[in-house]
C-alpha positions in Angstrom: 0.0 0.0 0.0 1.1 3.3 -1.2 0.0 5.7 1.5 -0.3 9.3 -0.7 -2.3 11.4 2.3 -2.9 12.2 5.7 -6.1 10.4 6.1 -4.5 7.2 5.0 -2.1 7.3 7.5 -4.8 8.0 10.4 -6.5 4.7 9.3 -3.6 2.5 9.5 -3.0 4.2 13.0 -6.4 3.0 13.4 -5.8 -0.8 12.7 -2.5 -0.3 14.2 -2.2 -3.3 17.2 0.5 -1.4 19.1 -1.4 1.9 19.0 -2.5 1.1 23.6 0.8 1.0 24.4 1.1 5.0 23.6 -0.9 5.2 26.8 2.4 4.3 28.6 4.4 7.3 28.3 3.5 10.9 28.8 4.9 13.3 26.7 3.6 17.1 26.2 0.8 18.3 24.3 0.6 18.5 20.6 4.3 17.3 20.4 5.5 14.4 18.1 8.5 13.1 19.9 11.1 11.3 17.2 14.2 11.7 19.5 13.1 8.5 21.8 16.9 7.2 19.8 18.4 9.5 22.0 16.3 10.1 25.4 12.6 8.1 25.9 10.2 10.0 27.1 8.7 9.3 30.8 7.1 6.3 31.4 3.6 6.1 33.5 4.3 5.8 36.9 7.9 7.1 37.0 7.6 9.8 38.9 5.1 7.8 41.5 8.2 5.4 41.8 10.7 7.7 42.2 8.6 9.3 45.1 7.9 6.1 46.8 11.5 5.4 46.9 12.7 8.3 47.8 10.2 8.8 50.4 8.9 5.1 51.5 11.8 3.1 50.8 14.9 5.6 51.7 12.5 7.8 53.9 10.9 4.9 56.0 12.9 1.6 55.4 16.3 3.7 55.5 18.8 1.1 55.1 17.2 -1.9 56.3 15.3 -1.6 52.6 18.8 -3.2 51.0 17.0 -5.9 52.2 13.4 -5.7 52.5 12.4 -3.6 49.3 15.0 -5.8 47.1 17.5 -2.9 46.4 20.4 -5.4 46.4 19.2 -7.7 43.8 18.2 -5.2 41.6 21.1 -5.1 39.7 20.4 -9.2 38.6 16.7 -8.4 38.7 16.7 -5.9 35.6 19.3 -7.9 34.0 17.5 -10.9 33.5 14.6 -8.2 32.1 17.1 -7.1 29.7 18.7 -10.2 28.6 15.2 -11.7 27.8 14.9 -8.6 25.2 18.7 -9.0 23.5 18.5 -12.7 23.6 19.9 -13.8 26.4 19.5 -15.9 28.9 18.5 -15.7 32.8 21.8 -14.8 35.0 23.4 -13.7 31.7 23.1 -10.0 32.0 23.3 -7.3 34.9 22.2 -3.6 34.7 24.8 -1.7 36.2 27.1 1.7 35.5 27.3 3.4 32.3 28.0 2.0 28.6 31.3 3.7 28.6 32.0 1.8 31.6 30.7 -1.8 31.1 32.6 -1.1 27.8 35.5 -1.1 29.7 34.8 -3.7 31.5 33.8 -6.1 28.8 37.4 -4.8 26.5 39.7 -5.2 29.3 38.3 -8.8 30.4 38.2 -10.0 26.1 41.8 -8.6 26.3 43.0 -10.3 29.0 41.9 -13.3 28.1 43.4 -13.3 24.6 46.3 -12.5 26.0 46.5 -16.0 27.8 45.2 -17.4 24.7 47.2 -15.7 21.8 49.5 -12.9 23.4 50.7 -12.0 20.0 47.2 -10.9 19.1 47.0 -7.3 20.3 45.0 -4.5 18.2 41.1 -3.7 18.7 39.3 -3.0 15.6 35.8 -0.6 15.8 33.9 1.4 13.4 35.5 4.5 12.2 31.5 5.6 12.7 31.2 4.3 16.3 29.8 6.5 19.0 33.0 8.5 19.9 32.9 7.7 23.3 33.5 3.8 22.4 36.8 4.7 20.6 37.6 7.3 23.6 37.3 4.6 25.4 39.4 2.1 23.7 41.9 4.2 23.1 42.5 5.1 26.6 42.6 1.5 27.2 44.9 1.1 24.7 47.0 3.5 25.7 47.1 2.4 29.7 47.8 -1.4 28.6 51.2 0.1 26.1 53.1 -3.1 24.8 52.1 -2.5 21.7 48.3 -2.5 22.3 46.8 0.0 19.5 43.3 0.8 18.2 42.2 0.4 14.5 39.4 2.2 12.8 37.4 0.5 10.0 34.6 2.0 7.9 31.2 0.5 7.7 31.7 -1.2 3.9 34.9 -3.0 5.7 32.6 -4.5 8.7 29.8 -5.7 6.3 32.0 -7.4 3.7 33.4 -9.7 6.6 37.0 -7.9 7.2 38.3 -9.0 4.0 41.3 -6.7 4.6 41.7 -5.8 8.4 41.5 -9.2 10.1 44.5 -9.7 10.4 46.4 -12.3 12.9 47.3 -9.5 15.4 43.7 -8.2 16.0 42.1 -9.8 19.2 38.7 -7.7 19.8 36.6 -6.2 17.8 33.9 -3.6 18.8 30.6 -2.9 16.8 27.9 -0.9 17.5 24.7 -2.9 16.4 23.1 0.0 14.6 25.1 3.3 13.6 24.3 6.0 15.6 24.1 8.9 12.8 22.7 6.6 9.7 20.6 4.1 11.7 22.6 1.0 9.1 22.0 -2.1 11.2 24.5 -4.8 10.8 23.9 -8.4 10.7 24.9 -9.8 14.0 25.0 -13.1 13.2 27.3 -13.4 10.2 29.5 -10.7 11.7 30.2 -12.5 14.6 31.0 -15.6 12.4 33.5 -13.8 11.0 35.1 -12.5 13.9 35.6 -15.5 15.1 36.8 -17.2 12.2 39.7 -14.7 12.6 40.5 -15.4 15.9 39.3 -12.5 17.2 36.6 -11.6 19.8 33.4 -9.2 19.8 31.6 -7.0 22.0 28.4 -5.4 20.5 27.1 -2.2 21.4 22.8 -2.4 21.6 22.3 1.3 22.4 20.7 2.0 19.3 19.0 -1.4 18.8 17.8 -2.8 22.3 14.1 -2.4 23.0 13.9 -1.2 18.9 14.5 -4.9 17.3 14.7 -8.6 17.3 18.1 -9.2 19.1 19.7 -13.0 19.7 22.8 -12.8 20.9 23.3 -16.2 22.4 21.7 -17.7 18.9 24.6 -15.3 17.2 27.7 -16.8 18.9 28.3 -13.0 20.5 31.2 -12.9 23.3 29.8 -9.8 25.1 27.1 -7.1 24.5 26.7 -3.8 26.3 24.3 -1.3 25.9 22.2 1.7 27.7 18.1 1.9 28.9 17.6 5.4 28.4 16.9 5.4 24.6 14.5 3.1 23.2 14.0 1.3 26.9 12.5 4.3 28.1 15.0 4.2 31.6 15.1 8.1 32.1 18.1 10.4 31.6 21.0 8.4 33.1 19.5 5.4 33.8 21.9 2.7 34.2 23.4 0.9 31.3 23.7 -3.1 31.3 26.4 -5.8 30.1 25.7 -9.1 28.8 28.5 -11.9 28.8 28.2 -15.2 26.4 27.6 -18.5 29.4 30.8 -20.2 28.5 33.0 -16.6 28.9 31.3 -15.6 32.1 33.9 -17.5 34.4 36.7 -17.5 32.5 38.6 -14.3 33.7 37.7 -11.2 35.7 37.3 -7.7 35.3 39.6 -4.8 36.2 36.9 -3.0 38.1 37.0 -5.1 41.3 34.8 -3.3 43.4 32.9 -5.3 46.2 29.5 -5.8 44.8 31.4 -8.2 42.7 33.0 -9.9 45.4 31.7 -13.5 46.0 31.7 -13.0 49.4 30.8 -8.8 49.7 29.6 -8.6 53.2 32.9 -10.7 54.9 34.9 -7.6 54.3 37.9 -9.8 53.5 40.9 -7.7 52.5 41.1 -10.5 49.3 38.9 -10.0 46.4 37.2 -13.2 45.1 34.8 -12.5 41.8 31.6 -13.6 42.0 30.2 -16.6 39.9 28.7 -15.1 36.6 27.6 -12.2 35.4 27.5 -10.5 38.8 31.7 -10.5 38.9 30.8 -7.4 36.7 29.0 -5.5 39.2 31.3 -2.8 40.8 30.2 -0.5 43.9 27.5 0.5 45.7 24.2 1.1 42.8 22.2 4.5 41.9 18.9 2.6 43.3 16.3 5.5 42.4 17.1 5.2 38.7 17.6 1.9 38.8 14.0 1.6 40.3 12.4 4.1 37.6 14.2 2.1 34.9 12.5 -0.8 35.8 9.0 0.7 34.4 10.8 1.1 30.9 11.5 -2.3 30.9 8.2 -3.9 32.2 6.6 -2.3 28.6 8.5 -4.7 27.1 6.9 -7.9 29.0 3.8 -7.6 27.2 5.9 -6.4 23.6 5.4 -8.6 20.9 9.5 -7.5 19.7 8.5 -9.1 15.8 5.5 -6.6 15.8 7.4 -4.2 16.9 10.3 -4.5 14.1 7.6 -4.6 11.5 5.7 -1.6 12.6 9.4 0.2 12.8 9.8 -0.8 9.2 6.6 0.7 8.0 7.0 4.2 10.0 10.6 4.4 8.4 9.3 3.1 4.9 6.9 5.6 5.0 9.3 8.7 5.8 11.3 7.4 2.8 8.5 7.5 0.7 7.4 11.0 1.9 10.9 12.8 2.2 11.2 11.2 -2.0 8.2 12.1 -3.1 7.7 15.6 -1.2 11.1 17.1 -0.7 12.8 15.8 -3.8 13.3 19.9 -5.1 16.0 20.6 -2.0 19.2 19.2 -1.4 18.5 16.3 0.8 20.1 13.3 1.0 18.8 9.8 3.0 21.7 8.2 4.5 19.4 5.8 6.2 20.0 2.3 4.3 16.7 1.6 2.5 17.1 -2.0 2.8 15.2 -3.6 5.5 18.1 -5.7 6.6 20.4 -3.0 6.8 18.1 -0.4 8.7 17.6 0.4 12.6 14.4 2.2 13.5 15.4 5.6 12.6 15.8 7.3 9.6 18.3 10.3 8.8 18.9 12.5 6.5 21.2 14.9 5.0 20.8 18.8 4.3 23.9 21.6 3.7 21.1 23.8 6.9 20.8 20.4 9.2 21.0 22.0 12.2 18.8 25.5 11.4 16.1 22.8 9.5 16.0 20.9 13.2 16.2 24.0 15.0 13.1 25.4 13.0 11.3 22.1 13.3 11.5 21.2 17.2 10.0 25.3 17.3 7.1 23.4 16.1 7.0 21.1 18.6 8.7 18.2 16.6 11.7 17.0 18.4 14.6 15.1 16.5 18.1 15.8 16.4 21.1 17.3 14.9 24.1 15.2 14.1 27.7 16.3 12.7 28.0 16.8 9.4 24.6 18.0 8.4 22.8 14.9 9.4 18.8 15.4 10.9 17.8 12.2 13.3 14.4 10.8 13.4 13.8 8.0 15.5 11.1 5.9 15.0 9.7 4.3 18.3 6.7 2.5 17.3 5.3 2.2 21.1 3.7 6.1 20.8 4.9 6.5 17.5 2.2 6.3 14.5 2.2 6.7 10.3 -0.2 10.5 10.9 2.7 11.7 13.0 5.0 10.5 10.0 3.0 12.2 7.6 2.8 15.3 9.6 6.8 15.5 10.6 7.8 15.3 6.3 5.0 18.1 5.9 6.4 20.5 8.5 9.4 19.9 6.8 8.1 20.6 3.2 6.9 23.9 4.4 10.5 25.0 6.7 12.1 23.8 3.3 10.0 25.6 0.8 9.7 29.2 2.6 13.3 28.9 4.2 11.9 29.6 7.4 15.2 27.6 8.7 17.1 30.9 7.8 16.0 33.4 10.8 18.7 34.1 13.2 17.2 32.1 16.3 17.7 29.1 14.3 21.4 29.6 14.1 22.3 29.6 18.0 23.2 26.3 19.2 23.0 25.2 23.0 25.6 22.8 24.5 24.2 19.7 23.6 22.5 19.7 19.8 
């Protein structure tokens, strides 16, 4: 079906099957949210959690409620909520820190254990287009290990041809993120990994961009070690813990440099030693942010009564539909879709090229619809098919015809950027 007007779109929001879960998050007035790549909006009931356990659970319980309100296992709790959406199974995940951290984590411990393995294996490939604070990271790793450790960038044609060229035998980790951060490209996870492997290397897979937004099998994929954050398509809340997933037969095979006691095996005999933990909770550090920890949970209970497959298809259809729109209605200005238009390659987000990226999105969110600006000239739309529908679609590409047509990007207030764009 070829959808060619606005009232098309409001009847396939009609017969839409995920339309109810809309009534899970509240988000302003007359405001078409396509940023929930970035931030989610606030989930029903987060503010009513926060307050009980600020003011029940902290304010009443005080520190008997480690105990008696669960605070200590919530760590494993959301974890196995996390690892039953990326494919995982139950003990195989923890939510815990930040991504740049459990990135850390998951690098140095790959690392270590090549280096027992195959010492002479010592670069870590990632994506010339990774988020920047994944190679920040690795390279400061890098850089603290010396000994010839270095980090290796590799552009996005390189990772989906198998490494033909940069496999070599000295590479021991490589780290992907699942779905590019400024073109939404999705890559296969499953023949990736294959190829990893068959070059001796291992992987750890960034989900930011992919958890809670698509099918995800990790275990079925052979994956080493996944990390990722809730605050974007899990709907956690700005800051919300991230989480870090380790394959069953790697999760007792070596330890991670951040020893802290909550992944001690033994945390409350205050023994001088450390011991890891068993599993996945060796990865656990210090002492946990519980109140966003508690509000994140709500992002992730959504996703107990989520059918992820209709999810993905619906996700395809929003983002099919911007294609169509943005080719058929915006074709006289100088845009360019950087989004793959292959199903197999593309997230749930589309993005989009103009010389004025950043006035256009300025101009837009004026108007109450909210995407993002990405270096160089690249306009984010994420597509979140939970309290996203095909009208807003429709209405988004038309805002955009009309900023386009009467350049109402070009007024000075559209120029001023703010310190986060």
């Amino acid at each position: 079906m070829t959808t060619t007007d606005r009232r098309s779109c409001e009847l396939r929001d009609s017969d839409d099957a995920l339309r109810g879960f809309r009534e899970e998050f509240l988000l302003p007035p007359e405001t078409i949210y396509l940023d929930g790549n970035s931030l989610g909006p606030r989930t029903k009931g987060a503010t009513e959690r926060a307050r009980e356990v600020i003011e029940d659970e902290w304010g009443t319980g005080l520190i008997g409620s480690w105990n008696t309100a669960g605070w200590w296992d919530l760590p494993a709790k959301l974890g196995d909520k996390v690892a039953g959406l990326i494919g995982g199974g139950a003990g195989s995940a923890v939510v815990t820190d930040t991504t740049s951290i459990n990135l850390f984590k998951a690098a140095s411990a790959a690392l270590k254990m090549q280096a027992v393995d195959a010492p002479e294996r010592r670069v870590i490939l990632t994506q010339r287009e990774n988020f920047p604070s994944d190679i920040y990271m690795l390279q400061g790793l890098a850089e603290q290990l010396g000994d010839g450790y270095e980090v290796r960038l590799v552009d996005d044609a390189e990772v989906t041809a198998g490494f033909p060229t940069t496999m070599t035998a000295e590479v021991a980790l490589v780290v992907l993120t699942h779905v590019n951060y400024r073109t939404g490209r999705l890559f296969d996870m499953e023949s990736t990994t294959s190829a990893i492997h068959a070059g001796g290397a291992l992987v750890v897979w960034d989900l930011c961009h992919s958890a809670g937004a698509l099918e995800i099998d990790l275990a079925g994929s052979g994956a080493d070690m996944a990390i990722g954050c809730t605050y974007k398509f899990l709907n956690g809340g700005p800051g919300s813990p991230a989480f870090i997933w380790v394959a069953e037969a790697l999760a007792n095979r070596f330890t991670q440099p951040l020893s802290g006691w909550w992944g001690h095996d033994r945390p409350f005999e205050m023994s001088p030693d450390y011991a890891p933990a068993e599993g996945i909770r060796r990865y656990l550090t210090g002492t946990q942010g519980i109140v966003s920890m508690s509000v994140a949970e709500l992002g992730l209970d959504i996703y107990s009564h989520v059918d992820m497959a209709a999810v993905r298809a619906k996700s395809l259809e929003l983002s099919d539909l911007f294609i169509e729109l943005v080719d058929s209605r915006l074709s006289a200005h100088p845009i360019e879709i950087v989004t793959p238009r292959e199903h197999a390659h593309r997230g749930s987000q589309v993005s989009i090229t103009h010389p004025q990226g950043f006035a256009i999105m300025s101009a837009l969110i004026a108007r109450g619809i909210i995407g993002d600006y990405r270096e160089p000239e690249v306009l984010r739309f994420g597509l979140t098919p939970l309290y996203i529908g095909f009208t807003e679609v429709w209405d988004t590409v038309e805002a955009l015809r009309d900023i386009l047509d009467n350049r109402l990007w070009d007024a000075p207030e559209h120029k001023v950027r703010g310190a986060v764009t």
